[in-house]
VEXROFI-403254 format. One record per residue (C-alpha): y, z, x. Coordinates in nm, 3 decimals, padded with zeros to 5 digits. Layout:
# residues N
Y:Y; Z:Z; X:X $
...
//
This chain:
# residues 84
Y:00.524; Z:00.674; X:-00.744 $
Y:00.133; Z:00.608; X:-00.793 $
Y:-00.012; Z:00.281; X:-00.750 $
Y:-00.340; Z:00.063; X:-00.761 $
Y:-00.367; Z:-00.206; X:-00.605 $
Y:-00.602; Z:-00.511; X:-00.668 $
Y:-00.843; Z:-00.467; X:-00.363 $
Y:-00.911; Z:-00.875; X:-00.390 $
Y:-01.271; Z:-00.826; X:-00.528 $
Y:-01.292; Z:-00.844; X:-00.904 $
Y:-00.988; Z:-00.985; X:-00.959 $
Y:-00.752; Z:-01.145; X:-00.734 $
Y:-00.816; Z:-01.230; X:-00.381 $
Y:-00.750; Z:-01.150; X:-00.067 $
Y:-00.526; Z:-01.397; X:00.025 $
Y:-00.367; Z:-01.338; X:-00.298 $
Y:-00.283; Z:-00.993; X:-00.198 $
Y:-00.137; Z:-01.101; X:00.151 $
Y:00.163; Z:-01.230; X:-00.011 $
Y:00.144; Z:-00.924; X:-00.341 $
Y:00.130; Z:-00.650; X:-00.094 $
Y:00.430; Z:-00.734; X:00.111 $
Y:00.623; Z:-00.750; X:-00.209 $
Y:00.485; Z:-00.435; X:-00.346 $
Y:00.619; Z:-00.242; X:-00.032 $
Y:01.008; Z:-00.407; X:-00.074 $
Y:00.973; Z:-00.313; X:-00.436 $
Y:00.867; Z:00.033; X:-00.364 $
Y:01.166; Z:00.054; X:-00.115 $
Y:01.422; Z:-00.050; X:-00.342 $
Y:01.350; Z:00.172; X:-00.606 $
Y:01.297; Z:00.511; X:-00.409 $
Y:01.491; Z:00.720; X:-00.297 $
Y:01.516; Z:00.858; X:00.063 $
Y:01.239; Z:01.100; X:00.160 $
Y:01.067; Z:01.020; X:-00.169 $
Y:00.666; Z:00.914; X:-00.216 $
Y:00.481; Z:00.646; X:-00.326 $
Y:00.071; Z:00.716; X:-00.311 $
Y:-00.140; Z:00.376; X:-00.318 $
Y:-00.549; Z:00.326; X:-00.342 $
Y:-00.638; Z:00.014; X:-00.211 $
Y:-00.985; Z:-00.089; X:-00.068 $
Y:-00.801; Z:-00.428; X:00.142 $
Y:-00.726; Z:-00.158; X:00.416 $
Y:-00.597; Z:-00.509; X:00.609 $
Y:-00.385; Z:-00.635; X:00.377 $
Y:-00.150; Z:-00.242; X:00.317 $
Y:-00.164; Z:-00.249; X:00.701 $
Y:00.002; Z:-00.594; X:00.764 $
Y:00.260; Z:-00.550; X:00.475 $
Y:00.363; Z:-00.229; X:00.650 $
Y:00.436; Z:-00.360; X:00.951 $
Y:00.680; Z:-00.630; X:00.861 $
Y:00.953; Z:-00.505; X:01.055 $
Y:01.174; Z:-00.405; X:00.698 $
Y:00.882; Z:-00.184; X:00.588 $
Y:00.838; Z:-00.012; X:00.943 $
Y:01.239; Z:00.065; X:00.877 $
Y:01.161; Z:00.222; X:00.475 $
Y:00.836; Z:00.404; X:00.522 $
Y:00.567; Z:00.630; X:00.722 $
Y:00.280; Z:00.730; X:00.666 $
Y:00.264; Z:01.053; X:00.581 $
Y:-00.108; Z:01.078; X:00.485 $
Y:-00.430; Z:00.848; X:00.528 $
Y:-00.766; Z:00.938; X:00.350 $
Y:-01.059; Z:00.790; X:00.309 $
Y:-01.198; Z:00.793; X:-00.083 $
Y:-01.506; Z:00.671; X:-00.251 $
Y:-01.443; Z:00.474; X:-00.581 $
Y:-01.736; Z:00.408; X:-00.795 $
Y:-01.937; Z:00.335; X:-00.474 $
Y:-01.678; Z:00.127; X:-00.279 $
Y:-01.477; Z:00.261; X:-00.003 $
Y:-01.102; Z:00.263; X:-00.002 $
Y:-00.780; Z:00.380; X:00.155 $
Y:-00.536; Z:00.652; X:-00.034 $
Y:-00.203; Z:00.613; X:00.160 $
Y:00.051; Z:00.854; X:00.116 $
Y:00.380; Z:00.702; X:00.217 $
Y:00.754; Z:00.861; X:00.285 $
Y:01.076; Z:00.660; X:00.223 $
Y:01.292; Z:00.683; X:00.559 $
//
């Protein structure tokens, strides 16, 4: 699974995406499959990182790869995350 995710700047916010985030990750954990992928770009580094460690998302996923991308100028995050 591939997925954007508002970053909180042009649209949305970051407090917004506090409460979207955490949601996105039980979504993503429902619908895949052991040992599959989901890939997300996100530029609210804080936000994927506190929505990961809820202590249901520590159980579904790990990070399986981290880079750093530049997007039109702006800096994000391109996780690569395994379903446990």
């Amino acid at each position: 699974m591939v997925c954007g995710l508002p970053w909180g700047q042009r649209s949305g916010s970051r407090a917004e995406n506090a409460a979207l985030y955490p949601a996105a990750v039980q979504e993503w954990a429902r619908v895949l499959r052991p040992d599959g992928r989901a890939v997300c770009l996100t530029a609210d580094r804080a936000s994927i990182e506190a929505a990961l460690s809820l202590p249901a998302a520590s159980r579904s996923f790990a990070v399986a790869a981290e880079h750093r991308v530049n997007v039109s100028g702006k800096w994000a995050c391109l996780l690569v995350l395994r379903r446990r």
